[in-house]
C-alpha positions as a Markdown table, in Angstrom:
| # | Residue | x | y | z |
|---|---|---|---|---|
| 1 | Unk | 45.3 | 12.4 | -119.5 |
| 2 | Unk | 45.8 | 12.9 | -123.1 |
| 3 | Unk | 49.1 | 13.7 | -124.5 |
| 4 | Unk | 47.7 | 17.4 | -126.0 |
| 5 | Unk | 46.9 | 18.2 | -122.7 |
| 6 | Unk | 49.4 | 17.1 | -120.4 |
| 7 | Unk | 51.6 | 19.3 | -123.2 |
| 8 | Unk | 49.6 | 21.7 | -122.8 |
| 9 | Unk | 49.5 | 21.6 | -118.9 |
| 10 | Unk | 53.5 | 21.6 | -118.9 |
| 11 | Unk | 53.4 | 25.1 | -121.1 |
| 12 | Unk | 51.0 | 26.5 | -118.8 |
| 13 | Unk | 53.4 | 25.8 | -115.6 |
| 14 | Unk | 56.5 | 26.9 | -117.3 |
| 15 | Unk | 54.9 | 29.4 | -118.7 |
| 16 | Unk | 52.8 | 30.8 | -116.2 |
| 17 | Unk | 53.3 | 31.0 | -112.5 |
| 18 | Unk | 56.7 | 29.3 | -112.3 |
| 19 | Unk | 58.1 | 31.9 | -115.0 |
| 20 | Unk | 56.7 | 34.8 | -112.8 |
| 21 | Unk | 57.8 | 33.2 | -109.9 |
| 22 | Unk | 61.4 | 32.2 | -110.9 |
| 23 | Unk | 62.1 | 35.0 | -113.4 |
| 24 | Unk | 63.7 | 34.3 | -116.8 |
| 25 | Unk | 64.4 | 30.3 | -117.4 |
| 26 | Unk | 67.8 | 30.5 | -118.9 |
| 27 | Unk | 69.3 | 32.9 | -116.1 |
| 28 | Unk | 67.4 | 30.6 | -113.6 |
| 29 | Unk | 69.4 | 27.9 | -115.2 |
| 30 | Unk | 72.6 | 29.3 | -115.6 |
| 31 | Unk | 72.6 | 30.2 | -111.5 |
| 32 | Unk | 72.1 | 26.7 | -110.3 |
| 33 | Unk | 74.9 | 26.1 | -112.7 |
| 34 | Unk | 76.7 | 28.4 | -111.0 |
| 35 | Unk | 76.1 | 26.7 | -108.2 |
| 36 | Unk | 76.0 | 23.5 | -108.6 |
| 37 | Unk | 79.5 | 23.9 | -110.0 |
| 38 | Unk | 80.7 | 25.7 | -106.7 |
| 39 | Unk | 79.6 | 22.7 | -104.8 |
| 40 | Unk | 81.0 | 20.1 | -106.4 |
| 41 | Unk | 84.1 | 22.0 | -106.5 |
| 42 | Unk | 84.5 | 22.9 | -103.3 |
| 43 | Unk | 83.1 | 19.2 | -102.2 |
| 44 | Unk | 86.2 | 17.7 | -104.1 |
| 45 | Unk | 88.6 | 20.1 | -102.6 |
| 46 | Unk | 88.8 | 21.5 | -106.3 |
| 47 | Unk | 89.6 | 18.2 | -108.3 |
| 48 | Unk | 86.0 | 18.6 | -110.1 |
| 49 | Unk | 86.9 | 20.1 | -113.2 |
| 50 | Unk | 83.9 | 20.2 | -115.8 |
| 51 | Unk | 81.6 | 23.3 | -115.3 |
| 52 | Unk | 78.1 | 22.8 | -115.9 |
| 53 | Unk | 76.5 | 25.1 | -117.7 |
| 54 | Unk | 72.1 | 25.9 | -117.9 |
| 55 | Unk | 71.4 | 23.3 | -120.7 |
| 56 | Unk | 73.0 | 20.7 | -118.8 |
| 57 | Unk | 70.8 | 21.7 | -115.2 |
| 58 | Unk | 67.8 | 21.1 | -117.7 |
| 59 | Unk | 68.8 | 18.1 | -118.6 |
| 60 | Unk | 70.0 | 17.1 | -115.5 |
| 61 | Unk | 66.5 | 17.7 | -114.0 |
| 62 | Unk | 64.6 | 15.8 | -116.4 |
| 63 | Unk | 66.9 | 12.9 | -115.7 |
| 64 | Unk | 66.0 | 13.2 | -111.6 |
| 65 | Unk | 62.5 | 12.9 | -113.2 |
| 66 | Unk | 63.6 | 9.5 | -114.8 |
| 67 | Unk | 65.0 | 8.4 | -111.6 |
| 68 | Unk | 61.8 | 9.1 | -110.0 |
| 69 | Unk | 59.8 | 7.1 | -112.7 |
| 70 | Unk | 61.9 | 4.5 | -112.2 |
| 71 | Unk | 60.7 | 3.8 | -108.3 |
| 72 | Unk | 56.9 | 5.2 | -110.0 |
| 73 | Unk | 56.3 | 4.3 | -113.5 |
| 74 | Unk | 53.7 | 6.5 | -114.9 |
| 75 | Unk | 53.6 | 9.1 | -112.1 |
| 76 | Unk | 51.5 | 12.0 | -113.9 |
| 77 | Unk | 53.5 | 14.8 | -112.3 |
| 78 | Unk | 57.2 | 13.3 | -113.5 |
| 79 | Unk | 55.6 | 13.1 | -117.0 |
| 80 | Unk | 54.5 | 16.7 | -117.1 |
| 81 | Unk | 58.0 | 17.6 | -115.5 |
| 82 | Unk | 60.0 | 16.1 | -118.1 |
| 83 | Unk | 57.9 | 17.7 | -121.0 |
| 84 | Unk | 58.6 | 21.1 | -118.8 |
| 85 | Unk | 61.9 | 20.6 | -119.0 |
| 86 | Unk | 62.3 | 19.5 | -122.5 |
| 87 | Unk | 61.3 | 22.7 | -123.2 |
| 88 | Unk | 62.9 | 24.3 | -121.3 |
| 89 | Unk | 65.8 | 22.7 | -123.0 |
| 90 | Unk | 65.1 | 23.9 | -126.6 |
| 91 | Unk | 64.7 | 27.2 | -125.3 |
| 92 | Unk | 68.1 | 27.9 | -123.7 |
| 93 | Unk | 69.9 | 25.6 | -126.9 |
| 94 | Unk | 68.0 | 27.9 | -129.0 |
| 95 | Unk | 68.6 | 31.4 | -127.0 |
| 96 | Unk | 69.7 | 34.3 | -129.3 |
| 97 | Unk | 69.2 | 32.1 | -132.7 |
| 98 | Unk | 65.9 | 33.6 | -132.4 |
């Protein structure tokens, strides 16, 4: 697959179906912050003390896609995941500088 449209690809699945399924992608992100931070809270009887917040669940998602291409190198999907998620990234960093 060419770059252009594996880019392209990734905007039409965030985008598309996943934003109609999931709603808006910053508030998507900010709940599994939400709850990620409860978990690892609550799973360290509260000694966890840094609070995640939606830009870091992006990044944190692309970087399960790394680990993935590390037991898979060049597995299509992870590629177009990680280009998802990068923008997904510059959207919430840029969110109300718009």
């Amino acid at each position: 697959m060419k770059a252009s449209d594996m880019l392209l690809h990734a905007a039409e699945l965030v985008g598309g179906q996943r934003a109609a399924d999931y709603g808006d992608k910053t508030l998507n992100h900010e709940r599994i912050a939400y709850l990620w931070n409860a978990w690892l809270t609550e799973s360290t009887g509260g000694e966890y003390t840094i609070e995640l917040h939606a830009y870091d669940v992006a990044m944190m998602m692309m970087l399960v896609k790394v680990a993935r291409l590390m037991h898979s190198p060049g597995h299509q999907d992870s590629h177009i995941d990680i280009a998802g998620y990068a923008s997904i990234l510059e959207e919430i960093a840029n969110k109300g500088t718009e």
